[in-house]
C-alpha positions, 0 to 999 in steps of 0.5 A: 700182403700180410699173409705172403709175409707169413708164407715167406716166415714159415718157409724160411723158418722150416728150411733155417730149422733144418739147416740148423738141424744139419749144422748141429750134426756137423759140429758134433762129429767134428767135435766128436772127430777132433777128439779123437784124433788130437789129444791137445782137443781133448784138453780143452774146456768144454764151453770152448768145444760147445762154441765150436758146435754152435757157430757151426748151428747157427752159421749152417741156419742163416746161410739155409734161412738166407738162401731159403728167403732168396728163392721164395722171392725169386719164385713167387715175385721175380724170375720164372721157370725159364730163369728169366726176369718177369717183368710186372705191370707197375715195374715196367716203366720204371725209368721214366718215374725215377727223376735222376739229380745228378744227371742234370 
């Protein structure tokens, strides 16, 4: 249990990495692009234009790091090559182990 845990943060920390890494790249050219094509860009503070550069990092690593946590479960626990739902043996009968209140 403990080592599939460290599979899936490993997995998920090289795809963040490298959404960050792309993030980075969009920002910077964007910043770069706006420079050059808008003067009033140009003007403003550099912790403003360094804000701009890391939202895009970090908002480009968690969407990756997110997507990338999603398919390494479905992968590994939920959903085959087919795309359908594999159904596990301790999940199978799953309904008549839950005891609904409110359906009394």
């Amino acid at each position: 249990m403990l080592t599939s845990f460290f599979v899936n943060s490993r997995y998920v920390i090289v795809q963040s990495t490298k959404g960050a890494l792309v993030g980075l790249g969009v920002g910077l050219a964007g910043v770069w692009a706006a420079g050059k094509r808008w003067p009033a860009f140009r003007q403003m503070p550099l912790p403003f234009k360094a804000f701009l550069v890391t939202g895009a990092t970090a908002g480009v690593g968690v969407t990756v790091a997110d997507r990338a946590s999603l398919k390494f479960e479905r992968d590994r626990y939920g959903y085959g090559p087919s795309g359908e739902k594999l159904i596990l043996p301790h999940d199978s009968d799953w309904k008549h182990k839950v005891r609904c209140f409110f359906c009394l």
